[in-house]
C-alpha positions as CSV (number, residue, x, y, z in Angstrom):
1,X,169.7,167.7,176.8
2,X,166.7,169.9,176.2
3,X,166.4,172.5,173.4
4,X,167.0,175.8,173.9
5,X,163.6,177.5,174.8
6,X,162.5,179.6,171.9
7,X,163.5,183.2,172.1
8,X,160.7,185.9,173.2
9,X,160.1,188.3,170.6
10,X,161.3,192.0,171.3
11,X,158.5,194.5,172.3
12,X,158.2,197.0,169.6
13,X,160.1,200.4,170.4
14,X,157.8,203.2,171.6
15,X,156.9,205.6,169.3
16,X,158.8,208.5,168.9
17,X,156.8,211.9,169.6
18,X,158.0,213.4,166.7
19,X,156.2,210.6,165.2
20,X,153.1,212.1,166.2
21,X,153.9,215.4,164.4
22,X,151.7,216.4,161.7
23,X,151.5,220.6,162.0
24,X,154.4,222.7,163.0
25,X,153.3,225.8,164.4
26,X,155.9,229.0,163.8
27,X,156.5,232.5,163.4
28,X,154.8,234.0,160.5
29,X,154.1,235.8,158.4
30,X,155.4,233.7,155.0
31,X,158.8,234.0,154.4
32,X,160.6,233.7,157.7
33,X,163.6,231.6,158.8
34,X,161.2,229.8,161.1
35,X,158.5,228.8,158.5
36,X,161.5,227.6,156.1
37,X,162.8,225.3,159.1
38,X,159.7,224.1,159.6
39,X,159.0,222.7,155.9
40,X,163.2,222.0,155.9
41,X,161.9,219.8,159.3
42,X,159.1,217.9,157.5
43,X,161.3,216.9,154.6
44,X,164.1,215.4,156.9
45,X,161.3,213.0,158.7
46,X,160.5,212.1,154.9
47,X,157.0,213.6,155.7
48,X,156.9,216.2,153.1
49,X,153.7,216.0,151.7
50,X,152.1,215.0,154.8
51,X,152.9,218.0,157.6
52,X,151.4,221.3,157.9
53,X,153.4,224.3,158.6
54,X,150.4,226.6,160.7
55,X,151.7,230.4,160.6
56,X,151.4,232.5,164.0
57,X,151.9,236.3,164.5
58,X,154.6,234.9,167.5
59,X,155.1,232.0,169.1
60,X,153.7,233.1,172.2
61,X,150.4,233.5,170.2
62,X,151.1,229.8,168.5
63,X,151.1,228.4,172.1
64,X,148.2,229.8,173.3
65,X,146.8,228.0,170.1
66,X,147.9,224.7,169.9
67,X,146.1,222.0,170.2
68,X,147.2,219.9,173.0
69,X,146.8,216.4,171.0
70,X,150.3,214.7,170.1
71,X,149.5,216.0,166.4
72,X,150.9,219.3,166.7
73,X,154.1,220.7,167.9
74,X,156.0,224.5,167.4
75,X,159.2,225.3,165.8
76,X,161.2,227.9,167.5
77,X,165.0,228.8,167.6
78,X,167.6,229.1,169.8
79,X,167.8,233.0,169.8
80,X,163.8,233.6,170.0
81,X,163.6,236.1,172.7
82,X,161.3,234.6,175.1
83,X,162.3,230.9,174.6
84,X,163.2,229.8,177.9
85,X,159.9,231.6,178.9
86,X,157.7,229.3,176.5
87,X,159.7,226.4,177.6
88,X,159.2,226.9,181.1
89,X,156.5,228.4,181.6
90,X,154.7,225.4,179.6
91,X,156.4,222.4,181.2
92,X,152.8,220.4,181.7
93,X,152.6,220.0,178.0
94,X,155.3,220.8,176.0
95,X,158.7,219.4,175.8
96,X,161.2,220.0,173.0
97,X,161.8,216.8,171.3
98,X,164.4,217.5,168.3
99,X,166.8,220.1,167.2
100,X,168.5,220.6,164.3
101,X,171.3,223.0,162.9
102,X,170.8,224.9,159.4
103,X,171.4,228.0,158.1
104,X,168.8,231.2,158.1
105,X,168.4,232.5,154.7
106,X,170.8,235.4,153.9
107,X,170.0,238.4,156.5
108,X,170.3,241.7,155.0
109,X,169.8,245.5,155.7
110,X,167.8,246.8,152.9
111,X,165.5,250.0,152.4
112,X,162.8,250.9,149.4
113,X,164.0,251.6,146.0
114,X,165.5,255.0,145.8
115,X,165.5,255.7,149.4
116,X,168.6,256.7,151.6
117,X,171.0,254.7,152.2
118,X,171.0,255.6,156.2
119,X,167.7,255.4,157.2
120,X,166.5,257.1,160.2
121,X,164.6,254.5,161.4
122,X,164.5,250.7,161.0
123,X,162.2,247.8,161.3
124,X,163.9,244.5,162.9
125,X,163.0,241.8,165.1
126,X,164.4,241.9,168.6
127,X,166.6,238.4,168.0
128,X,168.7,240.1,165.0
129,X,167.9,244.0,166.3
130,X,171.8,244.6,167.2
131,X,171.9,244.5,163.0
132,X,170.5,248.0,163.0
133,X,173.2,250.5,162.6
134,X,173.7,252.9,165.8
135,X,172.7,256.0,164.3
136,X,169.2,255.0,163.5
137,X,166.3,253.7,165.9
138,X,164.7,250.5,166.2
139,X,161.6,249.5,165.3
140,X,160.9,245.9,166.7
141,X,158.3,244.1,165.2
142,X,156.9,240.4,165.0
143,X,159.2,239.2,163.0
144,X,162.0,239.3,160.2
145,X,159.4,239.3,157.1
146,X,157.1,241.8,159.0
147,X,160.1,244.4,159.2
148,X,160.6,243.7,155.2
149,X,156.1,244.4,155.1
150,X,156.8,247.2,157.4
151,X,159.7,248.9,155.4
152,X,158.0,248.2,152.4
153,X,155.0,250.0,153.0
154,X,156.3,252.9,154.5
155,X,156.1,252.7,157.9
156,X,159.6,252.8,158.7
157,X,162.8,253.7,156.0
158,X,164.7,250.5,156.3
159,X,164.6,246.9,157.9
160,X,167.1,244.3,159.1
161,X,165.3,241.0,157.5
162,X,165.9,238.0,155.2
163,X,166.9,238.5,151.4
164,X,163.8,236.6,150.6
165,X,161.9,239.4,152.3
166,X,163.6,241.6,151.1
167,X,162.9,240.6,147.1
168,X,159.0,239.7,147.9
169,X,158.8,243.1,148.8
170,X,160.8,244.9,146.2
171,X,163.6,246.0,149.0
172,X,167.0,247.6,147.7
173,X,169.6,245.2,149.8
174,X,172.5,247.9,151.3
175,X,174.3,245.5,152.9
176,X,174.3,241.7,153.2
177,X,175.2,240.0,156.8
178,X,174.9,236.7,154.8
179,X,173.4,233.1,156.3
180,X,174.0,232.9,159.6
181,X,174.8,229.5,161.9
182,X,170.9,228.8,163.5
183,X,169.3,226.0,166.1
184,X,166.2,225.5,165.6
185,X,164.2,223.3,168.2
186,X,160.7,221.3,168.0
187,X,158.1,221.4,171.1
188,X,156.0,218.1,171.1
189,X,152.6,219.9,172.6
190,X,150.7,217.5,174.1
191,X,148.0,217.8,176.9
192,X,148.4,215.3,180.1
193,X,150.9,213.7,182.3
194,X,154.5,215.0,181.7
């Protein structure tokens, strides 16, 4: 009886493309959900030191921006408002790759110090807009830590935004909505074949 022929040695896996990830591109400016999902993101891949976190005034703007190498991917979330249209309208080279649930930071309705406690008008991002109390009018703006910027220089009497936000800026928080349940995805941006 012969031996046994020796066994071929498996081919090594594929690489992941979140392998390839070294700058998440989000929704800025410092301080929003996004740009604390993104660093969370990094840490869980054990790539903490290593990955960037690139701040964008939306993510429309971010994917305008991105360079198409395999290096660079954006970090959006399920309730974005025009998420289906960056996904779709962006097929050729992006494609989300991961997803992960985690919690926003607190979200809060908060005005200036000594200001009224029902503001006539309030800064808030479309996504958590339905926040703002029915007898004042909405502001939308880029994001949750622009509508804390916003409120806290003036330009509006109160904000729907993240507690964070709201204590960089030296916001009085009325009323706390607290963390709230959040998907956030990862887009692999890469130009070529898809």
């Amino acid at each position: 009886m012969s031996p046994a022929p020796a066994p071929t040695p498996a081919s090594a896996p594929a690489p992941s493309p979140t392998d390839e990830i070294r700058y998440l591109h989000t929704l800025g400016p410092t301080g929003t959900n996004l740009e604390s999902a993104a660093h969370l993101w990094f840490r869980r891949q054990g790539r903490a030191g290593e990955g960037r976190v690139v701040l964008h005034t939306s993510l429309e703007q971010a994917m305008g921006s991105v360079p198409r190498t395999g290096e660079h991917a954006l970090l959006a979330c399920a309730v974005y408002p025009e998420l289906h249209t960056l996904v779709f309208g962006n097929l050729l080279t992006c494609r989300m790759v991961d997803c992960f649930l985690w919690p926003t930071h607190e979200m809060v309705f908060a005005v200036p110090p000594g200001a009224s406690a029902e503001p006539r008008t309030v800064a808030t991002h479309p996504a958590p807009a339905g926040l703002v109390p029915a007898t004042s009018t909405r502001r939308l703006v880029t994001s949750n830590a622009q509508a804390a910027i916003d409120c806290a220089e003036g330009r509006v009497e109160g904000c729907v935004t993240t507690v964070v936000a709201a204590r960089a800026h030296g916001l009085r928080v009325l009323r706390s909505y607290g963390e709230v349940p959040m998907v956030f995805t990862v887009h692999h941006v890469r130009e070529g074949d898809r």
